[in-house]
C-alpha positions in Angstrom: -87.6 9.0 -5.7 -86.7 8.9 -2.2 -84.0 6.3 -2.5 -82.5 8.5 -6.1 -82.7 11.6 -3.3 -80.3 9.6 -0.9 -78.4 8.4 -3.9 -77.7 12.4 -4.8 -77.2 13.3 -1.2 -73.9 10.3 -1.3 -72.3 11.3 -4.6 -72.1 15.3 -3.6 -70.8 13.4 0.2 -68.1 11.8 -2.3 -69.0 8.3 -1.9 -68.9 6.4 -4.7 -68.6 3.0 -4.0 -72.6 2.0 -3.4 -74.7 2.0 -6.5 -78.1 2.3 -6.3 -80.8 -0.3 -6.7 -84.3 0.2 -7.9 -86.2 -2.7 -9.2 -88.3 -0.6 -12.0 -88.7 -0.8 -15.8 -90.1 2.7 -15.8 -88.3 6.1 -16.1 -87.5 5.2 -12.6 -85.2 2.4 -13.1 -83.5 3.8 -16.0 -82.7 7.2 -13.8 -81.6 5.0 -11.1 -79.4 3.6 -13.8 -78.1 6.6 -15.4 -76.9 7.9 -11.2 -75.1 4.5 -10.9 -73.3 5.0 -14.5 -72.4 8.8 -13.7 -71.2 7.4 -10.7 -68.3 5.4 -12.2 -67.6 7.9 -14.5 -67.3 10.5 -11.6 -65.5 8.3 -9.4 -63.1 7.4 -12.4 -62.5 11.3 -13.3 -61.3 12.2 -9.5 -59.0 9.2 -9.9 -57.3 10.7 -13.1 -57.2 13.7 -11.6 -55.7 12.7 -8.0 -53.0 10.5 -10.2 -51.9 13.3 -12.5 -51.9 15.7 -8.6 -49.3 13.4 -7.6 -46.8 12.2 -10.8 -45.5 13.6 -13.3 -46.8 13.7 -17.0 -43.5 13.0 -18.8 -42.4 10.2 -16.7 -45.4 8.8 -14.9 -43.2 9.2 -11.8 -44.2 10.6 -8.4 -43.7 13.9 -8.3 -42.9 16.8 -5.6 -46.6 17.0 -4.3 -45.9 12.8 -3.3 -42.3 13.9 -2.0 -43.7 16.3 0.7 -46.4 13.8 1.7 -43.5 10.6 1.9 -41.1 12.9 3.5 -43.4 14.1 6.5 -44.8 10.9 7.0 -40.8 9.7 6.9 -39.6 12.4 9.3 -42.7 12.1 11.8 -41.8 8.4 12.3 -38.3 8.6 13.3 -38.2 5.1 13.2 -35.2 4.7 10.9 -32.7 6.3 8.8 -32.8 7.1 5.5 -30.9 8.7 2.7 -32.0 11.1 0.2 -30.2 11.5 -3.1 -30.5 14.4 -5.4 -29.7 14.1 -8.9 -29.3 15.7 -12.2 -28.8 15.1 -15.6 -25.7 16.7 -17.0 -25.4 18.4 -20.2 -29.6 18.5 -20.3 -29.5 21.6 -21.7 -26.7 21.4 -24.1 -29.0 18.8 -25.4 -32.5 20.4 -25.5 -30.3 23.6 -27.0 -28.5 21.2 -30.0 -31.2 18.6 -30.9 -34.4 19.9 -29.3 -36.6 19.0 -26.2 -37.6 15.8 -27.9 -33.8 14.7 -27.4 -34.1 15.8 -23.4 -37.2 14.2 -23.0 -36.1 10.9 -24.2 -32.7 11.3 -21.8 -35.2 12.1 -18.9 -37.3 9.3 -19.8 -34.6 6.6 -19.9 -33.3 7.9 -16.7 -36.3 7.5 -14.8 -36.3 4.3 -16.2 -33.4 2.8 -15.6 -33.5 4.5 -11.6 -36.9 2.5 -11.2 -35.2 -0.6 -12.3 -32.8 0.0 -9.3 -34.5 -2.0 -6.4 -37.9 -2.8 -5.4 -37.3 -0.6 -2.0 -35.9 2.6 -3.5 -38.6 5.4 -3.8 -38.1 7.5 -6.6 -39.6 10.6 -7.9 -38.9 12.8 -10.6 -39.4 16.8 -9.2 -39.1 18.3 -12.5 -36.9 18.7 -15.6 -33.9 17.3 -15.2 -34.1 16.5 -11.6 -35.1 13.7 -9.7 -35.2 12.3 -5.8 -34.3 8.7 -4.6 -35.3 7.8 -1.0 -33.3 5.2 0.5 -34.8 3.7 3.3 -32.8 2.0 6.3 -29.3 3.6 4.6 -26.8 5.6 6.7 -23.5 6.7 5.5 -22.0 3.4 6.7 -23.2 1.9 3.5 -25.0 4.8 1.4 -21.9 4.2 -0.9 -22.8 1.0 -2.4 -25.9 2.3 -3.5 -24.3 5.4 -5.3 -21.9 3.1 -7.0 -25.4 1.0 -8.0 -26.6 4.3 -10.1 -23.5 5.3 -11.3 -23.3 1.7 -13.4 -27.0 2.0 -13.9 -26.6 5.0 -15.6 -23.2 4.4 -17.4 -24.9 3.0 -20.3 -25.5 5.8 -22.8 -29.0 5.8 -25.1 -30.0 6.5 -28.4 -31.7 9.4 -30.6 -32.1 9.5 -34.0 -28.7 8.0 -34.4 -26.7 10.0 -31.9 -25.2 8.0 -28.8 -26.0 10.7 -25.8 -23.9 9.7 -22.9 -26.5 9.8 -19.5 -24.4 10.8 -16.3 -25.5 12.5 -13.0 -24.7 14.2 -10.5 -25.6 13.3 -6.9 -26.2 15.0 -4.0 -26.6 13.1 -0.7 -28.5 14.5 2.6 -28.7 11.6 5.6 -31.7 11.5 7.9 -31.6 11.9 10.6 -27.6 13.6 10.5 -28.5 16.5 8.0 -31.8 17.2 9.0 -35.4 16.6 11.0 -37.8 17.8 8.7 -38.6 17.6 4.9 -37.2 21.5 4.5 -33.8 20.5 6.4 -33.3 17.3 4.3 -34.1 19.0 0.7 -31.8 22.3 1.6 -29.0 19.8 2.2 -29.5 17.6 -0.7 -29.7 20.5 -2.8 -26.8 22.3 -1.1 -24.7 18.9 -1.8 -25.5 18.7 -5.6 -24.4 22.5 -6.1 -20.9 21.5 -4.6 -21.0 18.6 -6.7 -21.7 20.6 -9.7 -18.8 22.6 -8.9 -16.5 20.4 -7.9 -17.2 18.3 -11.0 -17.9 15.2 -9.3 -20.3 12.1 -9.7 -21.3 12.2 -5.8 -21.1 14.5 -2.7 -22.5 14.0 0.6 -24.0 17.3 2.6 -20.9 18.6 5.0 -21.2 21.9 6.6 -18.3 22.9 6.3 -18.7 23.0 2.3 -22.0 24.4 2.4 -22.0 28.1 1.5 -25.9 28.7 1.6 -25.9 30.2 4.6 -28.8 33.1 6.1 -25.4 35.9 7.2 -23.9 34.9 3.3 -27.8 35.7 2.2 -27.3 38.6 4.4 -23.6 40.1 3.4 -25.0 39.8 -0.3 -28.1 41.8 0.3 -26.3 44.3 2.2 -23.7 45.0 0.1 -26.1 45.5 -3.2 
C-alpha cells in the first residue's frame, strides 16, 4: 500500500516514466497493475494533447504556438542570421467560394507538402488558413534569393481536384534577422508588412524596406483622428 501511495504521489508530480513493481497475486498486484497501465494511458493522452498544442490539425504542421517558441529561442541566441518568409496562397478564397473548402483544403495540403519537401534545414509552419512561415536559418539577403526561386519552382506545379487543374502560386514576404528586426514581434510585423506590398504590387516576392512600409503608429494615428 505504501509503495501504490508513492506511486499516486509520482503520477499527480507528472512522472510517468517509472512503473511500479509489486510482487503479489492478490488484489494487490493487480492494483499495482492497473496504476502502471493508467499510467501509459495518461502519459500517452498528455502527449496527444501537447502535439495537437503545437501543429496544426489540417496539415500536421507546426503551428503558431511552435513559431513563438522557435522564434525567441532564435532571437535570444543571436548567433546567426536567418530569414523568415511569409506566404500565402493566392486565389484561396476564390476557391473555397467556387468548389468548396474541400477544394482549399486539398491546395493547403499540397502546399505544405511540397514546402516540407524543400530542404531538410528549412523550418516550416503553417499559422493558419492559407498562410504559412519558412525559417531559413544561416540566410541573409546576399543569397535569400536562391531559396525564393527554390519555392517558386516548387510550387509552380499545379494539383488536382475532382478533375479541375488549380494552379498553386504564392506570395512571399521576406523579413531578415537580424536587419528587420530583434525580437519575434519586429520580425513577424515586417514579414507581414512585406507580403501586403506584395499583394499589392502583384508580385511573387518582396523583401521588408521601410521606405514601402505604410504600417506605421502616426498613419494608425492620422486615421484614428480623422474618423
Amino acid at each position: 500500500i505504501k509503495l501504490l501511495v508513492k506511486q499516486a504521489k509520482r503520477l499527480a508530480a507528472g512522472d510517468y516514466q517509472t512503473p511500479v513493481s509489486i510482487n503479489d497475486k492478490t488484489e494487490l498486484g493487480q492494483l499495482a497493475s492497473e496504476f502502471n497501465s493508467m499510467q501509459e494511458k495518461v502519459l500517452s493522452r498528455e502527449q496527444a494533447i501537447n502535439h495537437r498544442l503545437h501543429h496544426d490539425p489540417l496539415t500536421e504542421l507546426p503551428n503558431r504556438n511552435w513559431l513563438a517558441n522557435k522564434l525567441a529561442m532564435l532571437t535570444a541566441e543571436q548567433q546567426q542570421p536567418f530569414a523568415m518568409l511569409h506566404l500565402n496562397i493566392c486565389r484561396l478564397k476564390q476557391v473555397n467560394d467556387t468548389l468548396g473548402h474541400q477544394a482549399g483544403d486539398q491546395l493547403i495540403k499540397e502546399a505544405g507538402k511540397r514546402l516540407s519537401a524543400l530542404s531538410s534545414e528549412h523550418m516550416l509552419c503553417h499559422i493558419g488558413a492559407d498562410e504559412f512561415i519558412v525559417i531559413l536559418p544561416a540566410v541573409s539577403r546576399d543569397n535569400v534569393h536562391h531559396h525564393l526561386q527554390l519555392i517558386s519552382m516548387q510550387m509552380h506545379e499545379g494539383c488536382n481536384f475532382q478533375d479541375m487543374h488549380l494552379q498553386l502560386q504564392t506570395h512571399v514576404g521576406v523579413a531578415l534577422f537580424p536587419e528587420h528586426g530583434h525580437n519575434p514581434q519586429e520580425l513577424l510585423q515586417k514579414a507581414d508588412a512585406a507580403l501586403n506590398h506584395c499583394r499589392e504590387a502583384r508580385q511573387h516576392c518582396y523583401i521588408y524596406d521601410p521606405s514601402a512600409d505604410t504600417n506605421t503608429v502616426e498613419r494608425l494615428s492620422l486615421i484614428n483622428d480623422l474618423k
